[in-house]
C-alpha positions as CSV (number, residue, x, y, z in Angstrom):
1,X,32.6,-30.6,-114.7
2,X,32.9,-33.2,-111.7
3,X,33.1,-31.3,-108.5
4,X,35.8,-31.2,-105.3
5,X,36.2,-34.6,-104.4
6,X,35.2,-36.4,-101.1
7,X,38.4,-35.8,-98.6
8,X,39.6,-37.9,-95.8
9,X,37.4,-41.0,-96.7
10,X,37.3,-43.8,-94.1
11,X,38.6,-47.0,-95.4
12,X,37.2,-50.3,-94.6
13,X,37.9,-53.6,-96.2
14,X,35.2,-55.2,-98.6
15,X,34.4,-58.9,-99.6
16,X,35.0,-58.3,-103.6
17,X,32.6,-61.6,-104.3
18,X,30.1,-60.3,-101.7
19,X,26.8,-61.0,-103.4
20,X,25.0,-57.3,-104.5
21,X,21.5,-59.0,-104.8
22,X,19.1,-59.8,-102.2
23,X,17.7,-62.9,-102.0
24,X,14.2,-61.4,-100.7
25,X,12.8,-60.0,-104.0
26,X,9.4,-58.0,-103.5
27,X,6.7,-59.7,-105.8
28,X,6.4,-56.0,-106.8
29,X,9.7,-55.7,-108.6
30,X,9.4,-59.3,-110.1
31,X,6.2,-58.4,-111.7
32,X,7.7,-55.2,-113.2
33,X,6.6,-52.6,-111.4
34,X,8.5,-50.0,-109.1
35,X,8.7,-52.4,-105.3
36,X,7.9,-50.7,-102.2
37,X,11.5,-51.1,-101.2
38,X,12.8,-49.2,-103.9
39,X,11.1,-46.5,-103.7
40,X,13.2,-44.1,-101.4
41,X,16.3,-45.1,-103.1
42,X,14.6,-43.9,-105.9
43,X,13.6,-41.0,-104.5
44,X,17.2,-39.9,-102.9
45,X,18.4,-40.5,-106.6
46,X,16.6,-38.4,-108.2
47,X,16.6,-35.3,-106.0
48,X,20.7,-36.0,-106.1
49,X,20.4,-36.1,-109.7
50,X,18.7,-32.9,-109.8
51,X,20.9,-31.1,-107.2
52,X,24.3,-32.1,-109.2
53,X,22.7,-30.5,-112.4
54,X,21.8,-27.0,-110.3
55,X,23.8,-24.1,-110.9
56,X,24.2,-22.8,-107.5
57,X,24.4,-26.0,-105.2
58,X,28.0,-26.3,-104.3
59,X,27.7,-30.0,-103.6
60,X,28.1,-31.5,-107.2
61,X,30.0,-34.7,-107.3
62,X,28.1,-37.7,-105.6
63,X,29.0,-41.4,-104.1
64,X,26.4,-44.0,-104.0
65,X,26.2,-46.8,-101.7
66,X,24.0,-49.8,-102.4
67,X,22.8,-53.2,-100.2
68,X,20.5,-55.3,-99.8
69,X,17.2,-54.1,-98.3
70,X,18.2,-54.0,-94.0
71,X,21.0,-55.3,-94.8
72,X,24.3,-55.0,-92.4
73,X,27.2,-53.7,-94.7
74,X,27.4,-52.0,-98.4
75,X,29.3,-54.2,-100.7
76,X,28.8,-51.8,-103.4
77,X,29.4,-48.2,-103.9
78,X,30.1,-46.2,-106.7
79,X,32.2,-42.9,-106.3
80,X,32.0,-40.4,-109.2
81,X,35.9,-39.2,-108.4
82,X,38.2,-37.4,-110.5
83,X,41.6,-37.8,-109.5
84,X,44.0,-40.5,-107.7
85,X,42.6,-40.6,-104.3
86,X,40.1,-43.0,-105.5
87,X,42.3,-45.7,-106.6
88,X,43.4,-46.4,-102.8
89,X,39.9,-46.8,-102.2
90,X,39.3,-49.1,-105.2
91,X,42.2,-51.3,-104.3
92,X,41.4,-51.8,-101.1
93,X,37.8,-53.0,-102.0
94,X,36.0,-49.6,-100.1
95,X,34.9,-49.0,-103.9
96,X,33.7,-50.6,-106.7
97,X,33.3,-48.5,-109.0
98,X,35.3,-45.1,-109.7
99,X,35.8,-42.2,-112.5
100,X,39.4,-40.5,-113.2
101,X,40.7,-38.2,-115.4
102,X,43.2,-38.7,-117.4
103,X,42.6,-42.3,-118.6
104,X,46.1,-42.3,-118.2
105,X,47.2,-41.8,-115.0
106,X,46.1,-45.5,-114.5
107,X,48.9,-46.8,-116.3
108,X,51.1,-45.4,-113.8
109,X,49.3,-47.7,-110.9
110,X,48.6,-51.0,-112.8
111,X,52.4,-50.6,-113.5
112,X,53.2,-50.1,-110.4
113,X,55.6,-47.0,-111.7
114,X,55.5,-43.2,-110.3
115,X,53.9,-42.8,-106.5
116,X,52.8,-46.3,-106.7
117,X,55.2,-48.5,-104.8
118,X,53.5,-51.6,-106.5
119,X,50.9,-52.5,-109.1
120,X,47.5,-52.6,-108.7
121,X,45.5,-55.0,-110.4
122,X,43.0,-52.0,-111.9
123,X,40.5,-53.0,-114.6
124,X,38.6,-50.8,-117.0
125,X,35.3,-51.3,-117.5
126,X,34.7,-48.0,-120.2
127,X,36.2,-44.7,-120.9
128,X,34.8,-41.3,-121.6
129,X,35.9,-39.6,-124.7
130,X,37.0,-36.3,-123.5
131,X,40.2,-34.6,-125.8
132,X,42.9,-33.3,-123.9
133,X,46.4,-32.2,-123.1
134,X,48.1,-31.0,-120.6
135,X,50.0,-27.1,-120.9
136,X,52.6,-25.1,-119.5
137,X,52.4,-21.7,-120.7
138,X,55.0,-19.3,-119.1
139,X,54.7,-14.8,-119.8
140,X,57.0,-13.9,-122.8
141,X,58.8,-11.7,-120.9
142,X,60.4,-14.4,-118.9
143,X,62.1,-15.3,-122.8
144,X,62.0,-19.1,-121.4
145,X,61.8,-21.7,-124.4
146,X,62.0,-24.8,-122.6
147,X,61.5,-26.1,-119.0
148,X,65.3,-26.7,-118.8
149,X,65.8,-23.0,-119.8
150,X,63.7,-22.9,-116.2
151,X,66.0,-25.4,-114.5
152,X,68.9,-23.8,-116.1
153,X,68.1,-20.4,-114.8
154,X,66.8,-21.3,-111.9
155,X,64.1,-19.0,-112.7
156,X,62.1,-17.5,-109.9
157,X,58.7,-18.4,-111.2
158,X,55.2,-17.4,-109.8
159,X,53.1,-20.6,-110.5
160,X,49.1,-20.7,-110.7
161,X,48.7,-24.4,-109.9
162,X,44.7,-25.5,-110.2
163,X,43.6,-25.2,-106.5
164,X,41.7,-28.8,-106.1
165,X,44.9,-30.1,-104.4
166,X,43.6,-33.8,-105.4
167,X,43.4,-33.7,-108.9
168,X,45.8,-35.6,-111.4
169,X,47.5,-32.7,-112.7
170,X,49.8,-32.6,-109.3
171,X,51.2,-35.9,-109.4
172,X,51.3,-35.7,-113.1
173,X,53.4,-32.2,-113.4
174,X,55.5,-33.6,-110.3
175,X,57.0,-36.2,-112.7
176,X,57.3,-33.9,-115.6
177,X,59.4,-31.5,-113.2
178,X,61.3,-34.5,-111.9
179,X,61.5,-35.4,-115.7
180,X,62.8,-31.7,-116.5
181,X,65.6,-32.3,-113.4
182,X,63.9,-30.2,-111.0
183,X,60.9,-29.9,-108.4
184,X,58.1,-26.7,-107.3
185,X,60.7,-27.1,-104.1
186,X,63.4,-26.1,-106.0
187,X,61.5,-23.0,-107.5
188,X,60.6,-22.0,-104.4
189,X,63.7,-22.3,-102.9
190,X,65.2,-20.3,-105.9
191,X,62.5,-17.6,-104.8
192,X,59.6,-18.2,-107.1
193,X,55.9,-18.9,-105.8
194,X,53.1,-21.6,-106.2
195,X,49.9,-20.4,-106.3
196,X,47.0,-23.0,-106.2
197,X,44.2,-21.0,-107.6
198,X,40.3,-22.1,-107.7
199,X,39.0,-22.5,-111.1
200,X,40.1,-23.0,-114.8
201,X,42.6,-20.6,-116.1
202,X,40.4,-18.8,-117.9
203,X,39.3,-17.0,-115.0
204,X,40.2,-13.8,-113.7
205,X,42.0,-14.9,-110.9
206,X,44.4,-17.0,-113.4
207,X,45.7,-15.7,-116.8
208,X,44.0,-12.4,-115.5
209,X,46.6,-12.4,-112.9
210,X,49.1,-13.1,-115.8
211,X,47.8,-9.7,-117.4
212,X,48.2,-7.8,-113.9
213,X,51.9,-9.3,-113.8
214,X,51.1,-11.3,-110.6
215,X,52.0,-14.7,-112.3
216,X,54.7,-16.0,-114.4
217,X,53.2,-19.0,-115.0
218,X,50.0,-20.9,-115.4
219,X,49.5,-25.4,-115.4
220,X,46.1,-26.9,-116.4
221,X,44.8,-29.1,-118.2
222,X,40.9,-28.4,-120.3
223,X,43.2,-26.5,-122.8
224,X,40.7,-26.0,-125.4
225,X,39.2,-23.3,-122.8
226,X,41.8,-21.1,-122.4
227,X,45.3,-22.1,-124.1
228,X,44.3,-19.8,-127.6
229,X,43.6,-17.2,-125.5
230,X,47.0,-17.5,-123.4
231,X,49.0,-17.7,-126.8
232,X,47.0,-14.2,-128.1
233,X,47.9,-12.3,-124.9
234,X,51.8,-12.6,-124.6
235,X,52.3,-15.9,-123.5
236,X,54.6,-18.9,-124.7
237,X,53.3,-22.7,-124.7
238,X,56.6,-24.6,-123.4
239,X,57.1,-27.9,-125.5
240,X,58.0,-31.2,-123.5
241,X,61.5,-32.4,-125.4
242,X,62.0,-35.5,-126.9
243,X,64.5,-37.1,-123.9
244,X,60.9,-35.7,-121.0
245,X,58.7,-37.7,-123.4
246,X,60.5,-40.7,-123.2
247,X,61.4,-40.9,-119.8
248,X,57.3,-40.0,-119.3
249,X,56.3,-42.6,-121.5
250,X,58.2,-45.3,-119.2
251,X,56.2,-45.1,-116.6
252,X,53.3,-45.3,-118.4
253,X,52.2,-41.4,-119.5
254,X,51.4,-40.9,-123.3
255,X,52.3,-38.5,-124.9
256,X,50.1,-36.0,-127.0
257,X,50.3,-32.8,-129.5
258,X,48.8,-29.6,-128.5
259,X,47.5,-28.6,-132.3
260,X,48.1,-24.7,-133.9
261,X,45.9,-25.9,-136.7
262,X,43.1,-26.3,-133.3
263,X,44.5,-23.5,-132.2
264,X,45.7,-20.9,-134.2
265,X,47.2,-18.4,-131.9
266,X,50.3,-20.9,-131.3
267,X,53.5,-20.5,-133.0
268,X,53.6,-24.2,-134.3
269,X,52.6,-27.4,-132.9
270,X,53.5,-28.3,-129.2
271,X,54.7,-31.8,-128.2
272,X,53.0,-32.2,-124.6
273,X,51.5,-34.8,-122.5
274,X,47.6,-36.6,-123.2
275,X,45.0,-35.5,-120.7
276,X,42.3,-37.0,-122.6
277,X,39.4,-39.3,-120.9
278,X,37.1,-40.0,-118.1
279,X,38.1,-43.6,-117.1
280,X,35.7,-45.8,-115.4
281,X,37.4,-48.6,-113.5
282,X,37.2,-51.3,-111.0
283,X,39.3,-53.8,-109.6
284,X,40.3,-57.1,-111.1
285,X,38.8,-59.2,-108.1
286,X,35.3,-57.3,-107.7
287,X,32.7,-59.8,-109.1
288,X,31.6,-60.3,-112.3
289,X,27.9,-59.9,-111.9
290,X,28.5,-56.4,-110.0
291,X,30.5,-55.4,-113.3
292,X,28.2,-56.9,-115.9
293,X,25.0,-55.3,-114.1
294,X,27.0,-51.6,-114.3
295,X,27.6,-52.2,-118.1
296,X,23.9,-53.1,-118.2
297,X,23.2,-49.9,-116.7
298,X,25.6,-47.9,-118.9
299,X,23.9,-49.6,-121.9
300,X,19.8,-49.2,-120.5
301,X,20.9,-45.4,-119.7
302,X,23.1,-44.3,-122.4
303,X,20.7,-41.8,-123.8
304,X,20.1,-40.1,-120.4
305,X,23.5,-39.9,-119.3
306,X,25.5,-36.3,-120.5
307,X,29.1,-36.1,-121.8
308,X,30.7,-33.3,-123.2
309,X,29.1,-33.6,-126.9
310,X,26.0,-33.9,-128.2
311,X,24.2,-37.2,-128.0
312,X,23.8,-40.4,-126.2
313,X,27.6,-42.1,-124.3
314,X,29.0,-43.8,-127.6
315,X,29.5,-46.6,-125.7
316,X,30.8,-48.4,-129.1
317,X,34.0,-46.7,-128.6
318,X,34.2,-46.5,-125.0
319,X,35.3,-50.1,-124.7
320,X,38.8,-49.6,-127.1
321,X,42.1,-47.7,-127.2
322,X,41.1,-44.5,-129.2
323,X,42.8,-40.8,-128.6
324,X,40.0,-39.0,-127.0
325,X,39.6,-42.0,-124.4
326,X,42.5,-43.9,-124.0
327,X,42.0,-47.3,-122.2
328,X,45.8,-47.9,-120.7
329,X,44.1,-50.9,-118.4
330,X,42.8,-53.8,-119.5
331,X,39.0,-54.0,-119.4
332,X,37.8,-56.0,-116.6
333,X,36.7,-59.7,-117.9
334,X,33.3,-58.7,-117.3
335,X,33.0,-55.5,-119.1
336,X,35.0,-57.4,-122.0
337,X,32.4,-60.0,-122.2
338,X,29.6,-57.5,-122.1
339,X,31.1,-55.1,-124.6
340,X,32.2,-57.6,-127.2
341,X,28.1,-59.5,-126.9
342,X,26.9,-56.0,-128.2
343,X,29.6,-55.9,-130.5
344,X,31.3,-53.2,-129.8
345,X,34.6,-54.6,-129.8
């Protein structure tokens, strides 16, 4: 799992078509061996490879800057980020390079629709498969069927919200709530809580609290962890009604099925929204040959880099519209170019 993001990031503009090759090239390199110059950025990337991968260093999700060799700036940098802060940053040219989850959620900004006062001009260069919806399971003996039941009601809930305050499941439940006709303001204010808990639910702290009667209510995402269990110990997976879905799906969210046959302590099947893949994205206006050379990478490194099944990145399905990686954006002209040379699309 990608780690807290980065917080409070400084943001400086960026030429997009600043050149990311130095024009002094060691006779070392060009002969194919490792150059001198390279040497302690290859050092600093593999120790940071190795510390992400350790079970007890806290300091897990990385951001790489690159230049020329002396030089006076960092046109490129590549953020591994998981949730919406990034896109600022990409927009604005302080990245080049970014990660988020779900695929999405990047409908919402190239549209220009939800938080995003205007679109931005975001471009995909792959996507993750990683299979995923999003939940709302409430305690039975609230006896609420329906989010509107809550509205209706103006049930009190105690909330366990996921405690990284930047990831995309708060902007994304804040529009299924506004959706549904009300807010977490208005639960509050009707004299429920919101808890924003560390962790998946699965931990003791989350639908343990549910056991202990300390929550009424648990959100999250990575359902295939926890959601049977939730469903086998006296709690109710709240569907998303026809009228939500659509009014979701017009700003760009898709819609999704949480599966009994998956799952099989659920009643039946529950309509929902998609949480599924890791987009990786640029901007429209960042250079070709800085996008090309990271699908280059992608493709030299494919069988070193780890997703969540076995095998190397199936980068021939990265590059299309499938469920377990949506691509909502189009793919950067780039990465389309790259892509379709191998085939792939």
């Amino acid at each position: 799992m990608i780690g807290r993001a980065a917080r409070d990031a400084r943001i400086k503009p960026v030429n997009f078509q600043q050149s990311v090759m130095s024009k002094k090239v060691s006779s070392e390199t060009t002969s194919g061996s490792i150059g001198r110059d390279t040497i302690r950025s290859r050092l600093v990337l593999e120790v940071a490879s190795e510390l992400v991968d350790q079970g007890g260093w806290e300091h897990r999700q990385a951001r790489v800057s690159l230049r020329p060799q002396g030089g006076d700036h960092w046109p490129v940098t590549l953020f591994a980020s998981d949730g919406p802060a990034a896109i600022g940053q990409v927009a604005c040219g302080e990245v080049q390079m970014a990660i988020i989850n779900p695929a999405g959620y990047l409908a919402l900004a190239e549209r220009g629709t939800g938080p995003f006062a205007a679109p931005i001009a975001l471009r995909a260069i792959t996507v993750i498969p990683s299979p995923d919806q999003l939940a709302f399971a409430v305690a039975d003996q609230t006896r609420l069927k329906s989010l509107h039941d809550v509205r209706e009601s103006r049930y009190p809930l105690r909330v366990s919200m996921r405690g990284q305050r930047d990831h995309a499941l708060h902007p994304v439940v804040k529009e299924v709530f506004a959706a549904a006709g009300f807010s977490l303001e208005d639960i509050l204010s009707w004299g429920g809580q919101v808890r924003y808990d560390d962790g998946l639910p699965q931990n003791e702290n989350r639908l343990g609290a549910v056991a202990r009667g300390e929550v009424d209510m648990v959100i999250d995402e990575a359902v295939r962890g926890w959601i049977n269990a939730a469903a086998g110990n006296g709690m109710r997976v709240l569907p998303l009604d026809e009228l939500m879905l659509t009014k979701l799906e017009a700003i760009g969210l898709r819609r999704a099925i949480i599966p009994k046959a998956r799952y099989p302590n659920l009643t039946e099947d529950v309509p929902t929204l998609d949480f599924s893949g890791f987009a990786v994205y640029t901007h429209e206006k960042v250079a070709e040959a800085v996008v090309t050379s990271i699908c280059s990478a992608l493709e030299s490194r494919k069988d070193r880099i780890g997703w969540q099944e076995p095998g190397p990145l199936p980068l021939e399905r990265m590059c299309r519209d499938t469920q377990d990686g949506p691509l909502v954006i189009p793919l950067h002209s780039a990465a389309e170019k790259f892509w379709r040379a191998r085939g792939y699309i």
